[in-house]
C-alpha positions, 0 to 999 in steps of 0.5 A: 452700422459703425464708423471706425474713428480712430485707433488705439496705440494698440491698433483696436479701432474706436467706434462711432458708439464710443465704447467699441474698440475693435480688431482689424480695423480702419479708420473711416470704415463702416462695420457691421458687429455681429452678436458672436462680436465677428466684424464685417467690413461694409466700407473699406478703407483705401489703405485696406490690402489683403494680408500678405500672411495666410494665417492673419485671420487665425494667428495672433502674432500680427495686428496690422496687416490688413493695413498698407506698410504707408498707413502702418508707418504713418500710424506709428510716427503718430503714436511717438509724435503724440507721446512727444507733444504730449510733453510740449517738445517738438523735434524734428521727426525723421522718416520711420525705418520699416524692417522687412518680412521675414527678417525676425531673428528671434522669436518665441513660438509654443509647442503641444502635444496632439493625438498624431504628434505635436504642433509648433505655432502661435496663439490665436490673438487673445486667445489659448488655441494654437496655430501652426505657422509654416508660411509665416511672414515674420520669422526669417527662413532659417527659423521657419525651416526648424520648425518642422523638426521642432514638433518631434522635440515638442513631443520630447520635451512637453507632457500630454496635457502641457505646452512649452515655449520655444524661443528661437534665435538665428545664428550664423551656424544654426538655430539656437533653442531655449526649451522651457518646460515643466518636465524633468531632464532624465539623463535618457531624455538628454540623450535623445535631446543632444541626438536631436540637437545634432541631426537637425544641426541646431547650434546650441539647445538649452533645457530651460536654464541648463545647457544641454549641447552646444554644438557651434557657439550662436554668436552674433556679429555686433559690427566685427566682434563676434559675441555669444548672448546667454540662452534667451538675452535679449537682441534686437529683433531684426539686424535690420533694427539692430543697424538703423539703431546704431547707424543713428547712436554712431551719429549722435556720438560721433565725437565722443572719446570716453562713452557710458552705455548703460544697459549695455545688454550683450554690447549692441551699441558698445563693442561698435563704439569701441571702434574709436573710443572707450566705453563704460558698459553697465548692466544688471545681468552679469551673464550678458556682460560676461559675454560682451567681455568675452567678444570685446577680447576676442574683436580687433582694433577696439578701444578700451571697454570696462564693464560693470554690474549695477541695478540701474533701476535701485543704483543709478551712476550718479553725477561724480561718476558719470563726470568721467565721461563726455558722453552716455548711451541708454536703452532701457527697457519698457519701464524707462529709467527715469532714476538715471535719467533724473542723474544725467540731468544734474551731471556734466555729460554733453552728449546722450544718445537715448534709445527707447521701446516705449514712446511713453516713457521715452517722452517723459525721460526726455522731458526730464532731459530738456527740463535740465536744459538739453536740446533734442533735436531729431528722433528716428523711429524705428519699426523692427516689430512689423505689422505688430503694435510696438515701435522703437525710436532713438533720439539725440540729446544735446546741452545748449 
């Protein structure tokens, strides 16, 4: 018999022996590890509930629904607060921000072939067997209610022996859906793919990178302008996460008059902002900007906004350029950005409003950051991932 001590960021549980991590796990549960390595809880934990999902014990697509939403929370402050004090910081930790189920906009699900059709699902955890999802708790009921009909595209789109992805997104006036597959668009093949497209009232389908039918455009409301993001860019995964991030850069920023948004994506924190100044977008996909542009002239009462292409990554705005503005915003992905970074420390910029998905790197950007005599004085957490083992934060930065 094992004791479960603690869990890793990723939700495995540490065991008494000191080289089991197991699954599904609690700490201070006493397990029994059968020979197949299957767990039998002995113990339960009081934080232990019966999972909400009926396909938790097959699926992959959750890890900590076995646990209560207070102890998930809890679990994941702990989780920034660690990588935080890590670097000897100490700001003021803010209640995390759970999004409720079945609010995930946007998800990639796997499509295959079977003998009496196609499945749609996802994949058992660390594993190549897929499972169908209809009863699943993340996605939202737009998108749960496609993927019936998302089985006779499969058999469209995928070959006998393959399997595609399938990456959805809920749109106001249907679905959008990014087929990617191996197998060639026919011209006949197109044809029944726009038929299907239209009898199922998705708003746009795309064939890997080629456009197939766009029936209504999938545009987003980023806070009164409406945009339309490239097939596949990134969005925030619940509108829910979307608002509590920019509830919280709007504080942070609130008397900025000239902002810089770098890796502005499709305008998430920019086209808001323009509300009441003007903003400097920057990104690496041109195609993403191009979109923001289109919804910043296409939006009412916004200020000014400029947009630039730049790999912030091998070019990062230096401090001559940045002295143009009072305040930045930045939301790089997982890797941080420690190249800008290193370059809003030696600038003038006052304010930062920094938005991270990786407590690791946002404790080192941040140390950067406080090092060049910034103040950070709150982060928020933000989980939009829920049940799953990711967790966003935003946080201020302020020079003294």
């Amino acid at each position: 018999m094992l004791t479960i001590e603690s869990l890793t960021h990723l939700g495995m549980g540490r065991a008494s022996d000191g080289r089991s991590l197991l699954p599904r796990v609690l700490p201070g549960e006493e397990v029994d590890v059968a020979q197949d390595g299957s767990v039998r809880i002995v113990t339960p934990s009081a934080d232990r509930v019966a999972a909400p999902c009926r396909h938790y014990k097959s699926c992959g697509g959750c890890a900590m629904q076995h646990a209560t939403d207070a102890f998930v929370a809890d679990w994941k402050l702990g989780i920034v607060q660690k990588a935080v004090h890590a670097h000897g910081l100490s700001p003021e930790f803010h209640a995390v921000q759970t999004s409720p189920a079945n609010s995930r906009r946007r998800a990639k699900f796997s499509g295959r072939r079977t003998k009496k059709g196609a499945m749609v699902g996802f994949h058992g955890r660390a594993s190549h067997t897929l499972f169908a999802v209809p009863d699943c708790q993340l996605v939202t009921p737009a998108l749960l209610d496609i993927l019936p009909a998302l089985e006779a595209l499969t058999v469209l789109a995928c070959s006998r022996k393959g399997e595609i992805d399938l990456t959805l997104t809920d749109a106001p006036l249907g679905p959008d859906v990014l087929v990617t597959t191996d197998k060639e668009l026919t011209p006949q093949l197109r044809i029944e793919v726009a038929a299907f497209a239209n009898h199922h009232g998705l708003s746009r389908l795309v064939w890997n990178d080629e456009p197939v039918v766009t029936i209504n455009a999938p545009a987003q409301d980023f806070v009164g302008a409406k945009v339309t993001p490239p097939p596949g860019a990134f969005l925030q995964a619940t509108k829910h996460g979307e608002m509590t991030l920019l509830q919280a850069v709007e504080e942070i920023t609130g008397k900025a008059q000239r902002v810089v948004d770098l890796f502005a994506g499709c305008g998430t924190f920019t086209l808001p902002l323009a509300k009441r100044a003007e903003v400097h977008a920057v990104e690496g996909e041109a195609e993403m900007l191009s979109a923001l542009d289109r919804g910043w002239r296409a939006g009412h009462e916004l200020r000014k906004v400029t947009t630039e292409t730049r790999d912030l990554f091998r070019r990062p705005l230096e401090p001559d350029e940045l002295r143009h503005f009072d305040t930045a915003v930045i939301d790089p992905p997982r890797a941080g950005a420690d190249a800008q970074i290193a370059t809003l420390a030696r600038s003038d910029i006052k304010t930062i409003a920094m938005v991270s998905c990786n407590p690791i790197t946002f404790a080192r950007d941040a140390n950067t950051l406080v090092d060049a005599g910034f103040e950070m004085p709150w982060v928020q957490t933000v989980d939009q991932f829920r049940w799953s083992p990711h967790v966003e934060m935003v946080a201020a930065f302020t020079r003294k």
